[in-house]
C-alpha positions as CSV (number, residue, x, y, z in Angstrom):
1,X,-7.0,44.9,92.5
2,X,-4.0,44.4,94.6
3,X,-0.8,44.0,93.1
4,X,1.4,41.2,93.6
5,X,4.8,41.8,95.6
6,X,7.6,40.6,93.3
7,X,10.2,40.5,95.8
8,X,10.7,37.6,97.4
9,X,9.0,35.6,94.8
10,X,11.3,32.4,93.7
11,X,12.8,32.0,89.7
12,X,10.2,29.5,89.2
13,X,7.4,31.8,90.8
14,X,9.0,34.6,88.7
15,X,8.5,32.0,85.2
16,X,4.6,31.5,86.5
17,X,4.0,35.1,86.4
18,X,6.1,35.8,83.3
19,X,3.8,33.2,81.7
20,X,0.8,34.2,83.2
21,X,1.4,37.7,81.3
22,X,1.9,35.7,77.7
23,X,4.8,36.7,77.4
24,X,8.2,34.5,76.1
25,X,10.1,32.5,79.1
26,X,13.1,34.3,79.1
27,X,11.4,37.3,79.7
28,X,11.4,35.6,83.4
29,X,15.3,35.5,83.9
30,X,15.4,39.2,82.6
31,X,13.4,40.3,85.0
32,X,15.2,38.3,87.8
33,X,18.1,40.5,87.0
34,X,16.6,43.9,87.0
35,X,15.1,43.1,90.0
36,X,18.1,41.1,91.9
37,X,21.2,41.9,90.4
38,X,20.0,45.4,89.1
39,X,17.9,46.5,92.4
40,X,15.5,48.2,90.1
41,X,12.6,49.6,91.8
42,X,10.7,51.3,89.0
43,X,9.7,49.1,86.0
44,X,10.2,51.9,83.7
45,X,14.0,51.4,83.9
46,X,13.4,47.8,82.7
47,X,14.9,48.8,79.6
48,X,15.6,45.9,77.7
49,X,11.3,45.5,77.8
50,X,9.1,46.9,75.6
51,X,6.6,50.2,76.7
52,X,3.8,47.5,76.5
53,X,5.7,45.1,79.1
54,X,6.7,47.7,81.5
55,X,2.8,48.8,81.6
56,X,1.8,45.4,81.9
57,X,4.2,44.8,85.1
58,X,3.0,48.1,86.7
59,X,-0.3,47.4,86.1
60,X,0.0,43.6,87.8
61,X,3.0,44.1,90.3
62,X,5.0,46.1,92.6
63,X,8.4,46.2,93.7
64,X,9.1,47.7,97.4
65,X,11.7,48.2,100.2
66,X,10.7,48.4,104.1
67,X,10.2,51.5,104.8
68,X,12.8,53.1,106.8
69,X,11.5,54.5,110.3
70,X,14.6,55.3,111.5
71,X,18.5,55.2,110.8
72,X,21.2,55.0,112.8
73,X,25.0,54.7,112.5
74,X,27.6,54.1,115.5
75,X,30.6,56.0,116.6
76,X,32.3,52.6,114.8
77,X,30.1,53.0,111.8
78,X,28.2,50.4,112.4
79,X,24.9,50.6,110.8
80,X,21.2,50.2,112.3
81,X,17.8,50.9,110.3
82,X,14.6,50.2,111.8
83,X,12.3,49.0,109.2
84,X,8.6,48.8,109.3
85,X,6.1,46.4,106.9
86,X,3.4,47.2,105.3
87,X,1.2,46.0,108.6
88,X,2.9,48.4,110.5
89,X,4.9,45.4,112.0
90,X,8.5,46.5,113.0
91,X,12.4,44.4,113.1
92,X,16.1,46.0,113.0
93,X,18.5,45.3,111.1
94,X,22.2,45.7,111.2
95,X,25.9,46.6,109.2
96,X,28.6,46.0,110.6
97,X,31.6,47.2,108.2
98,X,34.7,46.3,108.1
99,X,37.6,47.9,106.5
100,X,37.4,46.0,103.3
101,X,33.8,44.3,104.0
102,X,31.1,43.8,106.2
103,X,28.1,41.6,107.4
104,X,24.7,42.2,107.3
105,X,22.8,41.2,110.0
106,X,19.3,40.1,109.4
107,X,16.1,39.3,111.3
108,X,13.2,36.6,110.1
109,X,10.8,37.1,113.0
110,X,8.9,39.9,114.6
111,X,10.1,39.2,118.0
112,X,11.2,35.7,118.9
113,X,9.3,32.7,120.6
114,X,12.7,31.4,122.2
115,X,12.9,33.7,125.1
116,X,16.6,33.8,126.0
117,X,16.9,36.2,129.6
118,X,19.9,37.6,127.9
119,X,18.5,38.5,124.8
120,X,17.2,42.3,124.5
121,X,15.1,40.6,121.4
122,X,14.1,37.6,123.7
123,X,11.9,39.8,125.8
124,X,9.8,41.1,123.0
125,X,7.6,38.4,122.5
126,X,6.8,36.6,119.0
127,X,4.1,38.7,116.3
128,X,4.8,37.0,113.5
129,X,7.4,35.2,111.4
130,X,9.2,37.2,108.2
131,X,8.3,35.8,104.7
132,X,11.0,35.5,102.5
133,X,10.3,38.8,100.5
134,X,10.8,40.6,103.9
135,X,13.7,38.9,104.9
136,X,15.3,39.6,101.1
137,X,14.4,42.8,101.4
138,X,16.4,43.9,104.3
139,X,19.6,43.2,102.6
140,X,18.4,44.8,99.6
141,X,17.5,48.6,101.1
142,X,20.9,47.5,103.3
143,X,22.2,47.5,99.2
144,X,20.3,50.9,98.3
145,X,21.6,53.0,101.4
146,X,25.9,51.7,100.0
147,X,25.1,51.6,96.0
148,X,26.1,48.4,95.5
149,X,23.6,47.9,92.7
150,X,24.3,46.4,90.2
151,X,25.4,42.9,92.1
152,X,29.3,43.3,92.4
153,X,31.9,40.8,92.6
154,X,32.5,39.0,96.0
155,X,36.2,40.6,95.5
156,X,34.9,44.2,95.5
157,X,31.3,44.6,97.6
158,X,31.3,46.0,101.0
159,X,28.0,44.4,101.6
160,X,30.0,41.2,101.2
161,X,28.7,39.1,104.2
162,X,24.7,37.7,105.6
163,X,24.6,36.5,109.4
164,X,21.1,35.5,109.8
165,X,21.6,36.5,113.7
166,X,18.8,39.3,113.6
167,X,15.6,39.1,115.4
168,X,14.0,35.7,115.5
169,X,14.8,32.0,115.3
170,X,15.7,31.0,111.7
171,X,14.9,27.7,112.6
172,X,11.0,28.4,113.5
173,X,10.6,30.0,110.4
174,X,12.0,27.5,107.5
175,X,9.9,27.6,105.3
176,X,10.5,31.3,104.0
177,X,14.3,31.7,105.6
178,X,15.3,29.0,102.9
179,X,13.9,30.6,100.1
180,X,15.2,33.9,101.6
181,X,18.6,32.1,101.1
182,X,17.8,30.7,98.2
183,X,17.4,34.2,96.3
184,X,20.1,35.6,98.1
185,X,22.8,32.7,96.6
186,X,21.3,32.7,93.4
187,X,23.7,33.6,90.9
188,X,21.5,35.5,88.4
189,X,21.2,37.7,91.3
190,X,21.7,38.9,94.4
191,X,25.1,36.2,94.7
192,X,26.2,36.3,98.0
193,X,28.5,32.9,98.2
194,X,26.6,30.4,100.6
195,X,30.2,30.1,102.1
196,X,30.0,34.0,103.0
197,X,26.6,33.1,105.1
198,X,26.2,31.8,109.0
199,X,23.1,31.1,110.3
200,X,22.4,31.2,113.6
201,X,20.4,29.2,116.2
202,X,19.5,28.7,119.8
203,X,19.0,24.7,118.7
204,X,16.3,23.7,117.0
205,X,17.5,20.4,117.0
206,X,15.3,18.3,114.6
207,X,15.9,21.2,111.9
208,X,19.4,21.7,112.0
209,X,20.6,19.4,109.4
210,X,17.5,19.8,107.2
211,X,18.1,23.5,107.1
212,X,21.8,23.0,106.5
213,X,20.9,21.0,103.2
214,X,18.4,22.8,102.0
215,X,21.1,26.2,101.6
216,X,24.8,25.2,101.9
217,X,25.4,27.5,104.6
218,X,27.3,28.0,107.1
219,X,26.2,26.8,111.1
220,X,26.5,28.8,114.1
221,X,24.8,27.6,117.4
222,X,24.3,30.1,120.2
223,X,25.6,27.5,123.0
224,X,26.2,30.0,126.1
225,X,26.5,27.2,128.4
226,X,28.9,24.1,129.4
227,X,25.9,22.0,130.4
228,X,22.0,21.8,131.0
229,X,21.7,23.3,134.0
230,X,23.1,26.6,133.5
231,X,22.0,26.5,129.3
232,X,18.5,26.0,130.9
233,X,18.4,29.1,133.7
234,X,19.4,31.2,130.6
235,X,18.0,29.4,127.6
236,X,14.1,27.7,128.2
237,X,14.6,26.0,124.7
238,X,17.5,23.5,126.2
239,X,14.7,21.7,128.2
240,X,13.2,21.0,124.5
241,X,16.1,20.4,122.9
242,X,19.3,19.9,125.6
243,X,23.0,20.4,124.7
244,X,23.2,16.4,124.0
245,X,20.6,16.9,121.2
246,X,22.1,19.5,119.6
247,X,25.4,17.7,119.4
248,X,24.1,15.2,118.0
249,X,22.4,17.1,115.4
250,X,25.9,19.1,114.7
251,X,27.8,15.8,114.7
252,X,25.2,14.6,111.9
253,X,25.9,18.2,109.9
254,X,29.6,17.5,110.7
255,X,29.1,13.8,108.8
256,X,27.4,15.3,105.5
257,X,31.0,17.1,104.7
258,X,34.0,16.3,106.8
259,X,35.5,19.7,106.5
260,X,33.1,21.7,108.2
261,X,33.5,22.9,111.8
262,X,30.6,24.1,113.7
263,X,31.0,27.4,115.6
264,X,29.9,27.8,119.1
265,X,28.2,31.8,120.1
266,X,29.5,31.6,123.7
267,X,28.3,35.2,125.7
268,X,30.5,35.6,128.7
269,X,28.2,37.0,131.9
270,X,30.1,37.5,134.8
271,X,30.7,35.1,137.6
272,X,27.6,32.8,135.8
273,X,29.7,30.8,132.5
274,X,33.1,32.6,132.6
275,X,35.6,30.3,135.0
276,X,38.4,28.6,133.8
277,X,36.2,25.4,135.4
278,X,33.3,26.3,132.5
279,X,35.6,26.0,129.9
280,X,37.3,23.1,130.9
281,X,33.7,21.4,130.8
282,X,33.0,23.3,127.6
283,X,35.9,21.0,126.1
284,X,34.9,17.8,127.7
285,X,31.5,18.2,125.6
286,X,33.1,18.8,122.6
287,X,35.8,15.9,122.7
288,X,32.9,13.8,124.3
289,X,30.9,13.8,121.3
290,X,33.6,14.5,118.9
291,X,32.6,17.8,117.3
292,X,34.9,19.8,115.3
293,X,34.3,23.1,117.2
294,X,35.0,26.6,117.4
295,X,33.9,29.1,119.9
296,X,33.3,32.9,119.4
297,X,33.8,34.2,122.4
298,X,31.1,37.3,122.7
299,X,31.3,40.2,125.3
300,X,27.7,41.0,126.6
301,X,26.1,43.7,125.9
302,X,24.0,45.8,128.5
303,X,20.4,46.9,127.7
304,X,17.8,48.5,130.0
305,X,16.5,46.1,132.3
306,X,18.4,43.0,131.6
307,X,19.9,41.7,134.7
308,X,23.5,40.7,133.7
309,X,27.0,41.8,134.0
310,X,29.3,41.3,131.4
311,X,32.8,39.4,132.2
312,X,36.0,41.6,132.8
313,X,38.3,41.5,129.9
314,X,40.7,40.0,132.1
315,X,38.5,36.7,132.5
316,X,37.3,36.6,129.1
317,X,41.3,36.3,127.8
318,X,41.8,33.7,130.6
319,X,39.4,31.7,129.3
320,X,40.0,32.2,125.4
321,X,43.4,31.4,126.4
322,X,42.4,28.1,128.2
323,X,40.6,26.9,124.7
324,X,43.2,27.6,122.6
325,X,46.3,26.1,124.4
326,X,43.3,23.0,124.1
327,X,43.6,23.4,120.3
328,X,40.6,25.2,120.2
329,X,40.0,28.4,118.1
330,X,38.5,31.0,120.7
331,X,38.6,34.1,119.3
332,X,36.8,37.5,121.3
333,X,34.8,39.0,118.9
334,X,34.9,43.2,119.5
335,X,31.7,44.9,120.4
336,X,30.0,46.9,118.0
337,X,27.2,49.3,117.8
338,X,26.9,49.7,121.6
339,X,26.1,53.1,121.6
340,X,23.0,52.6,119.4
341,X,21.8,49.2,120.8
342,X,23.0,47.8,117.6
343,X,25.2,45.1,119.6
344,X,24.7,41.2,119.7
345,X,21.5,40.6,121.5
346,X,20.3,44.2,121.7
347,X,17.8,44.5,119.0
348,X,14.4,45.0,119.4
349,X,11.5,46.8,117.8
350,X,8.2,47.7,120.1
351,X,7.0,50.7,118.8
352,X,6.2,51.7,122.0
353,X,10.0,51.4,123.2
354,X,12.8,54.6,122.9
355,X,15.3,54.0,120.1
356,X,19.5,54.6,121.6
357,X,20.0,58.2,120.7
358,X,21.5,58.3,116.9
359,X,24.9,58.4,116.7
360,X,27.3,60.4,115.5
């Protein structure tokens, strides 16, 4: 008989198989905790259950990580494991510390159906999406390799921050991204503060707010362009869903909480998006349809075959500097993870492709 995968099963899934077993309901919350906020792999170290429940789990369930293929950490420390599924079916994921903290970077597709020509990921077309088990479970091994079981406070975990900026479009897989998220914030649990997560999209337009309500967290749209025609020579998706849709879907997001801002993922490629012109038009948008925005200002990042150049520092301060004298916040987010392909847009996973060489 095959056992059933308890990760990535929701509380009230975890209270169906609890009752399922006969056994008492708050049997179901205990063994939310060993398996969330404890990380407990083994059921024997369930130790608040009896020798009859433990055998009764084994017998029924398992509990399992992706397996590790390979493991890779940057001259900057950042962090790179390439995990595999139990169909053989292959994603990265990504840490990038900080001195105090760090994010966690993780996919929800196997590929991506979006097709961006900057995007290493983009040209590894779409298997499959993630379910939510797989998706939890990066961030848990993520937890395994720093020993940051049991859960700790937000004031002292490294592992402090999700970007759901992997591999994939979040927004073609809601279904099991929100209960990803939903495990992830619970507070039994894992705990990450939905305040401490961004998701990330190319613009899904007509699930942007739903997604938004359905987990509290934070927006990020992966913008790129001042207007349709260039978003389109670089982004297919805009001819689905154009700048002006997306807008109007972030103004809408805006609306349901007056405080948030919505941050813009702008890449700067050389002589393409990167005048002072671009971000002059950049602003018009924004004023145009009143949006409360900020821009993150990303340096590409090379990888075999692509066919961009990535703007001289010089030009990418120009034109941070012409947002912010605007009243725009613009900062220049600093590469990381170069040296292993670990970077923003580098990540892919064909088995038939050569990893970076590890580093040091």
């Amino acid at each position: 008989m095959e056992k059933t995968e308890l990760i990535g099963l929701s509380k009230e899934e975890i209270a169906q198989e609890i009752e399922k077993l006969g056994e008492k309901a708050f049997r179901a919350k205990q063994l939310w905790q060993w398996l969330y906020f404890h990380g407990v792999t083994d059921f024997e170290k369930m130790t608040t259950f009896s020798k009859d429940l433990r055998a009764k789990l084994a017998e029924s369930y398992k509990i399992t990580r992706p397996k590790i293929v390979t493991e890779q950490i940057s001259k900057d420390k950042t962090h790179k494991w390439l995990f595999e599924f139990s169909d053989g079916q292959r994603i990265e994921t990504v840490y990038i510390p900080e001195d105090d903290r760090g994010a966690v970077c993780i996919s929800t597709q196997v590929g991506c159906a979006v097709g961006c020509k900057f995007c290493h990921t983009g040209s590894q077309k779409i298997t499959r999406n993630l379910t939510a088990g797989e998706i939890v479970g990066q961030f848990m091994a993520a937890r395994d390799a720093y020993g940051e079981w049991p859960s700790p406070t937000d004031e002292t975990r490294y592992l402090s921050n999700i970007v759901v900026m992997g591999m994939g479009e979040p927004l073609h897989n809601m279904e099991n991204v929100i209960k990803a998220l939903k495990i992830l914030t619970d507070g039994d649990g894992i705990a990450i503060s939905k305040r401490r997560i961004t998701l990330s999209t190319s613009g899904i337009a007509p699930n942007i707010v739903p997604m938004i309500q359905a987990t509290g967290v934070k927006l990020a749209i992966s913008l790129h362009a001042p207007n349709n025609e260039k978003r389109s020579q670089i982004m297919p998706i805009n001819k689905r869903y154009p700048i002006e849709e997306i807008l109007k879907a972030c103004k809408a997001y805006q609306e349901l909480d007056g405080s948030h801002y919505v941050t813009f993922e702008y890449l700067m490629l050389k002589d393409f998006n990167d005048s002072l012109d671009d971000a002059r038009e950049l602003m018009d948008i924004m004023r145009k349809n009143k949006i409360n925005a900020k821009f993150n200002l990303i340096a590409f990042n090379p990888w075999p075959g692509c066919g961009f150049e990535a703007s001289p520092k010089e030009r990418i301060a120009a034109f941070s500097k012409e947002l912010q004298k605007n009243h725009f916040s613009a900062p220049i987010r600093t590469p990381r993870g170069q040296d292993i392909l670990a970077a923003c847009g580098q990540l892919k996973s064909k088995k038939d492709e050569k990893t970076a060489p590890k580093g040091e």
